[in-house]
N, C-alpha and C positions, 0 to 999 in steps of 0.2 A: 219511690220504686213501685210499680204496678204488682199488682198482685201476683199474676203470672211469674213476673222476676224474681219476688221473694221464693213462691213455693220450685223457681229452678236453684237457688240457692241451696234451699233446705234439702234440696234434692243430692244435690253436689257435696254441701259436707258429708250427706249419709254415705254417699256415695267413696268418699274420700275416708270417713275412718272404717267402711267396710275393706277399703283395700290396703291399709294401712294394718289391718286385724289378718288377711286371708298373708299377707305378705312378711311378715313378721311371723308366723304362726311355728315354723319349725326351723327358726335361726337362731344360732344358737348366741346369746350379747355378746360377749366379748368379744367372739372372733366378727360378727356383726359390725360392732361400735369398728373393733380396729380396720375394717374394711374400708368402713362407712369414713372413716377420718381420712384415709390417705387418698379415697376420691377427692375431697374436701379441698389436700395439701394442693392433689393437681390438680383443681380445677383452677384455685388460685394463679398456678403457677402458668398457667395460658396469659393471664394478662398483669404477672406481675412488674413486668416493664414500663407499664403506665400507673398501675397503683400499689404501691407499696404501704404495708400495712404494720403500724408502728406500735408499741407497748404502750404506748399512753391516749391512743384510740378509744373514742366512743364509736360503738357499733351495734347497729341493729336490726336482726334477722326476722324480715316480717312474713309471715305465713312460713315458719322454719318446720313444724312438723315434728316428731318423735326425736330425728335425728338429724339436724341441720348443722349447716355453718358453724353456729355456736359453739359445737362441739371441739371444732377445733385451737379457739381460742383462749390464750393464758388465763394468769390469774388477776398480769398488770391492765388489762384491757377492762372497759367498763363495756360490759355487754346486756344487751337487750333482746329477750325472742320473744316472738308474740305470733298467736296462731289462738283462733276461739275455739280450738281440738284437746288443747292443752292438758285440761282437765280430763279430758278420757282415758288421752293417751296415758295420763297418771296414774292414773286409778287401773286400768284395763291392759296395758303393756307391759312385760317387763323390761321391757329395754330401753325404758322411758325412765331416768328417776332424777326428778331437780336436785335432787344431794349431791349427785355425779359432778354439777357444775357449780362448787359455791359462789363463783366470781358472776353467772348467769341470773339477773334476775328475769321472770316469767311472768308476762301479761298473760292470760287469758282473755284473750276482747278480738272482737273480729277486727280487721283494718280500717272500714268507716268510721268506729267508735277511738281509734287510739290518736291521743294527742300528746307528746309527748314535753316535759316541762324542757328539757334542755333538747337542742338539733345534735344531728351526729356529726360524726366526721364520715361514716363509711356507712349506709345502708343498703342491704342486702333484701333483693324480694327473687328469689329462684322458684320457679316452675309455681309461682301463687297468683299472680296476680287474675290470673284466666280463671281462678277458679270463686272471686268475689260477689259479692252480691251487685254493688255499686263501683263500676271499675272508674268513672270520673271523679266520685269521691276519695277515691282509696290511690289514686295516681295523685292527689292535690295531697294528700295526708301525707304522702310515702316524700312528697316535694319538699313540705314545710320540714319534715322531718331531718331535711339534709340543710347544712349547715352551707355558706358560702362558698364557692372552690371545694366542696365537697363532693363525694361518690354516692352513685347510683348503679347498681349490680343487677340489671334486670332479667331474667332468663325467660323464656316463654317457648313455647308451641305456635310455632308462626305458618300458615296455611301455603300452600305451594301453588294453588291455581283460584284464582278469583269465582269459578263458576261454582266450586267446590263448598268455600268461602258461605259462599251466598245459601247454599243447598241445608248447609249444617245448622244455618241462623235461622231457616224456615224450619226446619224438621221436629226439634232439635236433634243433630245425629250424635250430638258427644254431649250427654248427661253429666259427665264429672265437671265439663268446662264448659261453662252459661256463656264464655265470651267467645268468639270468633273473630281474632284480627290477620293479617298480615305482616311483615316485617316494617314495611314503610309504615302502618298505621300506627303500627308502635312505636319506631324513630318521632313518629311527629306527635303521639302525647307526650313523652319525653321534651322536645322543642316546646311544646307549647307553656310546659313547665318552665322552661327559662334552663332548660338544660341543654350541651354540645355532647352528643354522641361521639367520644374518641376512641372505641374498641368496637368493632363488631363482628362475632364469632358462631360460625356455626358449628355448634358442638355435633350436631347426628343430623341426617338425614332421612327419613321416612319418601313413603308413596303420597301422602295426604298432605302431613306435616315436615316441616324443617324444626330441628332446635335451637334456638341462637342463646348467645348472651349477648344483649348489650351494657356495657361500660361506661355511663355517660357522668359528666362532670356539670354542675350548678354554677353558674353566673356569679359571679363576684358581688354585684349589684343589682 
């Protein structure tokens, strides 16, 4: 990675547990957490008609954040979150505390570094991938990480006009997110991975950006 790329990364976590700090600042946990989980239930439930999500699931929430996905899963589930914020948000949150989830175990590593000994059944990268250092590294990692006939839960900030696109990537106009892609760019690191895109959903719509999720499934072989 060029120098330039690293110091927008380090830009971007700053950037990411300052708004993580100004956002959390007079919420109150519980009523928070219990908010925060039943987005979680329905987000799920937009595409649970193609992936259903069983008790005896491996799963793992990459760049999950204070309060991600994780949260809302059991005890019979073998879970995984991992986000190099981890530790801040430990130390510096209350509304963060790994005791909360004993069934959760907690990397702290950024996504280029994690290699995980077993693949999953179901990984989860919501609203993260745009904010990495190395997003061809971390789309190859987040791949191997998924097991055959497996899931991939993508979610991003996907640009609405190509001129736009282009504008942000010279400037840079959005400091929190080093990457800049489109919907199709995204489909096709997905594909390139050996993955079929079967769910694609746009969750919000903005003037600049859209939000999608994509739902894509791994190659058998």
């Amino acid at each position: 990675m060029s120098f330039f790329g690293t110091l927008q990364w380090k830009l971007a976590q700053a950037l990411e547990w300052r708004w993580w700090k100004r956002y959390l600042k007079n919420k109150n946990k519980p009523e928070y957490l219990h908010w925060k989980k039943q987005y979680w239930q329905q987000f799920l439930q937009q595409f649970s008609d193609v992936l259903h999500i069983q008790p005896d699931m491996r799963i793992l929430d990459a760049g999950c954040g204070p309060a991600g996905i994780f949260t809302i899963f059991t005890q019979q589930q073998t879970v995984v979150a991992l986000d190099p914020l981890l530790e801040q948000y430990r130390q510096k949150l209350p509304h963060f505390n790994p005791a909360d989830y004993p069934n959760v175990t907690f990397v702290n590593l950024p996504l280029e570094n994690y290699s995980p000994a077993l693949p999953f059944d179901v990984v989860f990268c919501l609203n993260a991938i745009n904010h990495v250092a190395d997003i061809d590294q971390c789309m190859n990692n987040l791949a191997l990480a998924v097991k055959p006939g497996g899931f991939m839960a993508l979610s991003i900030d996907a640009h609405n006009f190509g001129l736009l696109k282009h504008l942000f990537r010279l400037l840079p106009a959005d400091a929190l997110h080093p990457h800049q892609y489109n919907l199709q760019e995204y489909r096709q690191m997905l594909e390139r991975q050996g993955f079929t895109v079967v769910k694609s959903l746009r969750l919000k719509q903005e003037a600049v950006f859209s939000y999608w999720l994509l739902l894509a499934q791994k190659t058998l072989h």
